[in-house]
C-alpha positions as CSV (number, residue, x, y, z in Angstrom):
1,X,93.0,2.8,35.3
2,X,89.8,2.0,37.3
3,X,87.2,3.8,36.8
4,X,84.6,4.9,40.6
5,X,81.4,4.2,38.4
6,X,80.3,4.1,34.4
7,X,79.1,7.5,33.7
8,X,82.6,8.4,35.0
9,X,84.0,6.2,32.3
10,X,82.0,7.4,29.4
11,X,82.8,11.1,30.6
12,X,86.1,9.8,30.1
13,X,86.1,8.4,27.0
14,X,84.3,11.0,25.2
15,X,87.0,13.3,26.6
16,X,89.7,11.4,25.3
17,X,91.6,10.7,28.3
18,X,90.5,6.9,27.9
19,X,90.7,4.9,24.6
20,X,88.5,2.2,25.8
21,X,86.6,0.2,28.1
22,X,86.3,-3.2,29.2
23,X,83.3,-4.0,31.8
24,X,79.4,-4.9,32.5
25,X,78.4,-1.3,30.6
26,X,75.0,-1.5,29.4
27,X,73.9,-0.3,26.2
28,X,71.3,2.8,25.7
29,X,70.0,5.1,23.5
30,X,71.4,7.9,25.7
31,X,74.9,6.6,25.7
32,X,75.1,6.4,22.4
33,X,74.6,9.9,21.9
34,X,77.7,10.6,24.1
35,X,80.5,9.6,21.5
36,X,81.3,6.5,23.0
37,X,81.2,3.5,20.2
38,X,80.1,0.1,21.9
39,X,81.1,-3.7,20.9
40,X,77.7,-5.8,20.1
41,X,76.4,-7.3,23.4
42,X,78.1,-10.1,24.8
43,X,75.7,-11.6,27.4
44,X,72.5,-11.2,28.1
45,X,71.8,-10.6,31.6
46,X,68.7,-12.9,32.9
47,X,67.4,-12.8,36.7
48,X,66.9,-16.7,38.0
49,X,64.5,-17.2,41.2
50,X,65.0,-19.7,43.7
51,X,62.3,-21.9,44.8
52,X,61.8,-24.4,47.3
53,X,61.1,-28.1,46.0
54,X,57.8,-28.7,47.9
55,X,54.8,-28.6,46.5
56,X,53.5,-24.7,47.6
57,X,50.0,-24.8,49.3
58,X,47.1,-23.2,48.0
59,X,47.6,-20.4,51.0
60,X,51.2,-19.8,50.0
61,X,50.3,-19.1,46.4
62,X,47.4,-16.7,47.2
63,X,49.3,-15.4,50.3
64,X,51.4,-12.7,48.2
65,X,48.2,-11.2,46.7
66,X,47.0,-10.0,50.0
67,X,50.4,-8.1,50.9
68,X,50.2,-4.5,51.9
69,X,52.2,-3.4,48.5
70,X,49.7,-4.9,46.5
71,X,46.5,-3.9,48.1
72,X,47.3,-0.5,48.4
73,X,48.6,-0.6,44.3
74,X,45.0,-1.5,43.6
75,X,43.7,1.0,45.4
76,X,45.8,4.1,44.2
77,X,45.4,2.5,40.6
78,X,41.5,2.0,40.9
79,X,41.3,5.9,42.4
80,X,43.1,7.2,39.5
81,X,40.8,5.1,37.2
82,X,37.6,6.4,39.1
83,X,39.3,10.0,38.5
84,X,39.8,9.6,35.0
85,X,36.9,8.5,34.1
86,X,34.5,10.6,36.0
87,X,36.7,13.8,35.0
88,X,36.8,13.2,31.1
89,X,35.1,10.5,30.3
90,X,37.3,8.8,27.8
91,X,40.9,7.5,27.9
92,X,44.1,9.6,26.8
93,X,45.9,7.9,23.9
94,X,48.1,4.7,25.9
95,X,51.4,6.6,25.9
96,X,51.8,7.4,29.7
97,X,54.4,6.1,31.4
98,X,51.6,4.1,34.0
99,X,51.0,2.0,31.0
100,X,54.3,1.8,28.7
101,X,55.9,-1.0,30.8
102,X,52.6,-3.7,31.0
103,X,53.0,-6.4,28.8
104,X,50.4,-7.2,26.2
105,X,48.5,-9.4,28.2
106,X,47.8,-6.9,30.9
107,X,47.0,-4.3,28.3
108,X,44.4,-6.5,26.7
109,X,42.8,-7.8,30.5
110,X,42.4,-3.6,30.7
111,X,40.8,-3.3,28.0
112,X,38.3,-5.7,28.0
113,X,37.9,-6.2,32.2
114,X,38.2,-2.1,32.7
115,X,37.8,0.5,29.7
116,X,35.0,-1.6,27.6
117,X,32.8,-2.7,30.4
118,X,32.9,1.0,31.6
119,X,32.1,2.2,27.8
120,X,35.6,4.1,28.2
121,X,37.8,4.4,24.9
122,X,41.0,4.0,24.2
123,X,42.9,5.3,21.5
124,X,46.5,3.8,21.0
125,X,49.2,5.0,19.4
126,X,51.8,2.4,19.8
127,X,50.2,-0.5,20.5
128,X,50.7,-3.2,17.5
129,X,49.7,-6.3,18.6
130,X,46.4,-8.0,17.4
131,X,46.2,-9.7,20.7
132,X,44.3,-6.4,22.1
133,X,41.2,-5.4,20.4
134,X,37.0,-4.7,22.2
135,X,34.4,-2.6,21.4
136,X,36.3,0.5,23.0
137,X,39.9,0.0,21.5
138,X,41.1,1.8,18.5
139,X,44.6,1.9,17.1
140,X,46.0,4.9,14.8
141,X,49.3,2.5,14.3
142,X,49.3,-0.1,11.7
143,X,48.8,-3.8,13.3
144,X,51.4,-6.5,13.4
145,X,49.6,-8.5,10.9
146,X,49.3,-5.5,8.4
147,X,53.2,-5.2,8.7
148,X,53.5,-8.6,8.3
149,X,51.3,-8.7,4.7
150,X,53.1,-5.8,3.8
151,X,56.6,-7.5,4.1
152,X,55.7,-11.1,3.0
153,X,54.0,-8.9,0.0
154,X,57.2,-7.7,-0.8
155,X,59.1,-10.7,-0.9
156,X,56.5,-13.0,-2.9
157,X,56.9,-10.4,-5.8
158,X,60.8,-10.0,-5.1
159,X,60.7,-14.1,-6.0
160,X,63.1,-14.9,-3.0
161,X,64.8,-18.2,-3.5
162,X,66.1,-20.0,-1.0
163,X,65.4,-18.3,2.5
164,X,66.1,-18.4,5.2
165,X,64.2,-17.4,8.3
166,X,65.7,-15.7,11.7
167,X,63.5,-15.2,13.8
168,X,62.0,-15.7,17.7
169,X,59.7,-18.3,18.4
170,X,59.1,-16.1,21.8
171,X,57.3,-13.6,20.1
172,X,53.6,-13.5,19.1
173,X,54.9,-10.5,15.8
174,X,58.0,-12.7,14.9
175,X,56.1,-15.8,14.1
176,X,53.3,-13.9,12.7
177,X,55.5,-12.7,10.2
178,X,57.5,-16.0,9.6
179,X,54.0,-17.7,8.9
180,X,52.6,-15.3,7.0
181,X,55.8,-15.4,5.0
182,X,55.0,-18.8,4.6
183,X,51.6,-18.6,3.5
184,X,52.7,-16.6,0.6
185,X,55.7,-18.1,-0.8
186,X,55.5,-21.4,-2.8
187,X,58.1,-23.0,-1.6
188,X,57.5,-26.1,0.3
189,X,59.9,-26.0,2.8
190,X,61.5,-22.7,4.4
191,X,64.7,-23.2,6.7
192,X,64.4,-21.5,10.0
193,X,66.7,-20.3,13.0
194,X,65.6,-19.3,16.5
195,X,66.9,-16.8,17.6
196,X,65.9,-17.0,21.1
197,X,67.4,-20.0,21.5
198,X,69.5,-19.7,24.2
199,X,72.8,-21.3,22.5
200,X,71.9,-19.6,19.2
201,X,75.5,-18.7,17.7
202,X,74.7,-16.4,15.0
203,X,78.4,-17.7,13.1
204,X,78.2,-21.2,13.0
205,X,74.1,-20.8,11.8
206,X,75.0,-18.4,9.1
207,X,77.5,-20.5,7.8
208,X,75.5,-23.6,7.8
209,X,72.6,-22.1,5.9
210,X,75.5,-21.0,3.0
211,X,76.9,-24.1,2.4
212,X,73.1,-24.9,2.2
213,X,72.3,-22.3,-0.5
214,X,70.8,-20.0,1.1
215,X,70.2,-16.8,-1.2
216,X,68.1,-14.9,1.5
217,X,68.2,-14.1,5.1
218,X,65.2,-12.9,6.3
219,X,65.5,-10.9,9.9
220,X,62.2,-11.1,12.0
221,X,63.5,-10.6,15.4
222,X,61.6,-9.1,17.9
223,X,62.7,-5.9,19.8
224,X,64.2,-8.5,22.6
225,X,66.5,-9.9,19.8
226,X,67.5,-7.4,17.6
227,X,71.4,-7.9,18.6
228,X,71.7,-11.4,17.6
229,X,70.0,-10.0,14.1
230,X,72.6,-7.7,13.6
231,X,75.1,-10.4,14.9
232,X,73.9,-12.6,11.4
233,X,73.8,-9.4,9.3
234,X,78.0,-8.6,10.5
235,X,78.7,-12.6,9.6
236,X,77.0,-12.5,6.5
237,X,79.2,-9.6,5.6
238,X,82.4,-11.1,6.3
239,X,81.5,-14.1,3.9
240,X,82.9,-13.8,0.9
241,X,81.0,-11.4,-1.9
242,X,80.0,-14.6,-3.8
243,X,78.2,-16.4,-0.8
244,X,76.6,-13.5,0.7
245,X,73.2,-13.3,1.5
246,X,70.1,-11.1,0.4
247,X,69.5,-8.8,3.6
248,X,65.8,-8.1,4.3
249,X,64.4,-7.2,7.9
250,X,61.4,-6.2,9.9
251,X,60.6,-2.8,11.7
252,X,61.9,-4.3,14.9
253,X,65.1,-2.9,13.2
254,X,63.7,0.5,12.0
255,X,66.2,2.0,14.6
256,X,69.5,3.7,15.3
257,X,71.1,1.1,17.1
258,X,70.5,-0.8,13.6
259,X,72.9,2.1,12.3
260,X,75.2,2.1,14.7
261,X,75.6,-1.4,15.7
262,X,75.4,-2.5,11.8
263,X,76.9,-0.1,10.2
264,X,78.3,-1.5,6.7
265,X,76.7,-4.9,7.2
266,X,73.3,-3.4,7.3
267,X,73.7,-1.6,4.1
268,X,71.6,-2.2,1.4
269,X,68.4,-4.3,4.3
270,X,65.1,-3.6,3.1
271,X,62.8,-3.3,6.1
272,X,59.5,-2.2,7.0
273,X,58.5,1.0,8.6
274,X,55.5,2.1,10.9
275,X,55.7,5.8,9.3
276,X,58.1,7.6,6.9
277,X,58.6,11.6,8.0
278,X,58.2,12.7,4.2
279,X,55.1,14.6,5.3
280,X,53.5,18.1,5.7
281,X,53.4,17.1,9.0
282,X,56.6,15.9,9.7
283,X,57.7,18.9,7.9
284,X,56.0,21.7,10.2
285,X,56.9,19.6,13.5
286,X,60.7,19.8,12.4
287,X,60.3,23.1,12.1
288,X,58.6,23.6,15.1
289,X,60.8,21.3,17.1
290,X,64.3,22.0,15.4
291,X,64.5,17.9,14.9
292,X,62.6,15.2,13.3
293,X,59.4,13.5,15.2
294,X,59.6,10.0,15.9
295,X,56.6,7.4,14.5
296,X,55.2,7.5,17.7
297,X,54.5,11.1,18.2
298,X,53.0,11.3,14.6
299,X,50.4,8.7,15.8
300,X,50.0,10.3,18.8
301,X,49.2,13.1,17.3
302,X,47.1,10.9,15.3
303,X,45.1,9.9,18.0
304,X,44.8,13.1,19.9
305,X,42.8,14.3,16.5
306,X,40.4,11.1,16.6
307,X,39.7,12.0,20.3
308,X,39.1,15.8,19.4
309,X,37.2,15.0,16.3
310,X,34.8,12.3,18.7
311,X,34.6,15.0,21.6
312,X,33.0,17.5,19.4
313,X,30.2,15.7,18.6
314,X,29.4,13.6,21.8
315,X,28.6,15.0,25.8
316,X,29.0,11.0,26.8
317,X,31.6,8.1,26.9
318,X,29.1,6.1,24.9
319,X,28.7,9.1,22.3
320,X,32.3,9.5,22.2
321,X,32.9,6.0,21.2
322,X,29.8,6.0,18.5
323,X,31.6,9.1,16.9
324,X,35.4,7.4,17.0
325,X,33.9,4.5,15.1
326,X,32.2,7.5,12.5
327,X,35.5,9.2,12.6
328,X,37.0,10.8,9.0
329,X,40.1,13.1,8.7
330,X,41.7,13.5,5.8
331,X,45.7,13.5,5.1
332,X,46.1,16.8,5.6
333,X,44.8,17.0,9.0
334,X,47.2,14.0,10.2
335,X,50.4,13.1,10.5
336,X,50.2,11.7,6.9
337,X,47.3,9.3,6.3
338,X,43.5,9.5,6.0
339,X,41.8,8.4,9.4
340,X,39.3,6.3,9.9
341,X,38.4,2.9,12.1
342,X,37.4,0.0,11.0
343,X,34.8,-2.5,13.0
344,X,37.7,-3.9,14.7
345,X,39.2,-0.4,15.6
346,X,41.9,-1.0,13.2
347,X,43.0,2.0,11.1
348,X,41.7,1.5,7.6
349,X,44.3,1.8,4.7
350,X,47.0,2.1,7.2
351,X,50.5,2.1,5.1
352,X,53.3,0.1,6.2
353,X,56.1,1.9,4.3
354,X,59.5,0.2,3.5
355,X,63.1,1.6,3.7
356,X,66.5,0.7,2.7
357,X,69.5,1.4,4.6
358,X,71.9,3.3,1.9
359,X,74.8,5.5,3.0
360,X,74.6,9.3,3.6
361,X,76.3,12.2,1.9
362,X,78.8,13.2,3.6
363,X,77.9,16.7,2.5
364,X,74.7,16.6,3.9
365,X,75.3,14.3,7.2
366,X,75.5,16.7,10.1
367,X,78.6,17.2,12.1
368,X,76.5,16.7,15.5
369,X,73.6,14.4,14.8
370,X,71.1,14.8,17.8
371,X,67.6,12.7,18.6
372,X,64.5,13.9,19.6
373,X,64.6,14.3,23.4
374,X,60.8,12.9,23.9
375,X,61.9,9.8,22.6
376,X,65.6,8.0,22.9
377,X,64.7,5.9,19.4
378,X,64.3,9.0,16.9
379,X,65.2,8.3,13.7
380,X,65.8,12.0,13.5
381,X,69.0,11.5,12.0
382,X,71.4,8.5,11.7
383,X,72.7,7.4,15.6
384,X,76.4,7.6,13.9
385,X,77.4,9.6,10.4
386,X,77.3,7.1,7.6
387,X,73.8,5.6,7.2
388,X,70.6,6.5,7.2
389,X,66.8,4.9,6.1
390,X,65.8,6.2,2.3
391,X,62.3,5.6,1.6
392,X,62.4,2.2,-0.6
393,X,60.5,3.6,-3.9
């Protein structure tokens, strides 16, 4: 029966006039809201560019740069700048959408080629890596390398034997964690799997690390990747009991499509967690919101009380960044945490929590799960009925 276009087909589906199906249907958070149960990914779509084979000339590379799109971007961009600036005097925490799609190196050229020179500050509530950092950045979100000595923590004490590492060599946070895994386990050799590799076969690798001896299988994917993680946690399940491996993860899975896409194969993965909503906080925005708050609201919120806190007590971008380094809330004025910055702007004594996926009660498991609408990735409640994220005690 074909179908004039997908939402059509979903519509469909969730009605129960189709049973299934088959075609290029890309997978989101929204869809998976609608009923509709997906297959893992089976391609990954890429965009190739063709070139010509001569040697470009030093005109034709800088040619682009001086199109009309481009000039006028840098002009409506360096307005709203001016506007900003002169206006307030300080950055908003870097959640609008403007900034939610540049990569980390055009983050970092911001912040030390536009917000520090101009004594501006910038408070961020999602921004992880350690790449970005100047005397005008602060972050209320733990780093990627305190995730990273949080997990390898973990494992040192769990005395893991015979690892094995999946991760992607692509991503700054991936092999961050896979060295500093490294660093703290005595073992002088740890097997590892790419799983960016482009012929990457998550059947025939699990396999091959079994017959091996692998005991472990440590998951370090970046967001990019998380599929193929998944992809070994579902083969590892369908060994048999005896050669199954240890599942232990990284917060690139602290998500519903983990849930939904896993399901019984994910069972029992330890992971790490930005933030846990077993707060006051988390509490009174439940309440207040009739569903749970994602991680990234409670360190926006976070970060919105560093800036208040600053503003009271400065009239000046330069005061404002004196008092955000002075800064000192207690727990029970954030989201969970004391606040404070550190030299580097780094929150001191963030915690990195860690969860285990366990099953729900049924009693308990609503009948119509929903996610916060502010942000697709929740972890309000389980994306399907079944499992959820226990804090690991």
């Amino acid at each position: 029966m074909p179908q004039s276009n997908v939402q059509a087909t979903l519509d469909a589906i969730a009605k129960g006039d189709l049973d299934m199906a088959i075609g290029p249907i890309s997978i989101t958070a929204k869809r998976l809201e609608e009923n509709v149960a997906f297959t893992l990914p089976y391609f990954l779509s890429e965009i190739s560019v063709l070139t010509s084979s001569q040697e470009p000339s030093v005109w034709s590379r800088l040619k682009p740069f001086f199109g009309t799109a481009v000039v006028t971007s840098i002009g409506i961009l360096i307005v709203l700048l001016a506007l900003t600036t002169e206006l307030y005097g300080f950055a908003l925490p870097v959640n609008s959408p403007l900034l939610h799609d540049l990569n980390i190196e055009l983050l970092r050229l911001a912040v030390t080629d536009i917000y520090c020179p101009a004594n501006v500050a910038m408070v961020s509530p999602t921004s992880t890596s350690t790449a970005i950092s100047g005397d005008c950045f602060f972050r209320t979100v733990p780093s990627d390398q305190e995730s990273a000595d949080r997990l390898a923590n973990y494992i040192a004490q769990s005395n893991v034997t015979d690892p094995v590492v999946f991760y992607a060599s692509n991503s700054s946070y991936s092999r961050s964690l896979k060295d500093a895994f490294e660093q703290e386990t005595s073992l002088e050799e740890v097997a590892a799997s790419d799983l960016s590799q482009s012929a990457f076969n998550a059947s025939p690798e699990v396999r091959k690390y079994v017959q091996n001896g692998a005991k472990v299988a440590l998951l370090f994917p970046s967001t990019t990747w998380t599929s193929r993680a998944i992809a070994v946690a579902r083969v590892n399940q369908a060994l048999d009991p005896n050669q199954q491996m240890q599942i232990i993860g990284n917060d690139a899975l602290y998500s519903d499509e983990t849930l939904a896409f896993g399901k019984k194969a994910v069972e029992g993965m330890v992971l790490t967690a930005p933030w846990y909503p077993n707060t006051p906080y988390a509490q009174q925005a439940a309440e207040r919101w009739n569903t749970q708050v994602s991680w990234r609201t409670a360190y926006s919120y976070d970060a919105a009380k560093a800036l208040l806190a600053a503003i009271k007590t400065a009239d000046s971008r330069e005061g404002v960044l004196q008092a955000l380094r002075q800064v000192s809330l207690p727990a029970s004025e954030t989201a969970g945490d004391e606040l404070k910055f550190d030299a580097e702007g780094n929150r001191v004594g963030a915690s990195v929590q860690l969860v285990q996926i366990v099953p729900t009660d049924p009693s308990t498991t609503p009948s119509d799960p929903t996610k916060s609408e502010e942000d697709p990735t929740s972890l309000a409640q389980p994306a399907q009925p079944g499992f959820t994220f226990e804090l690991l005690k």
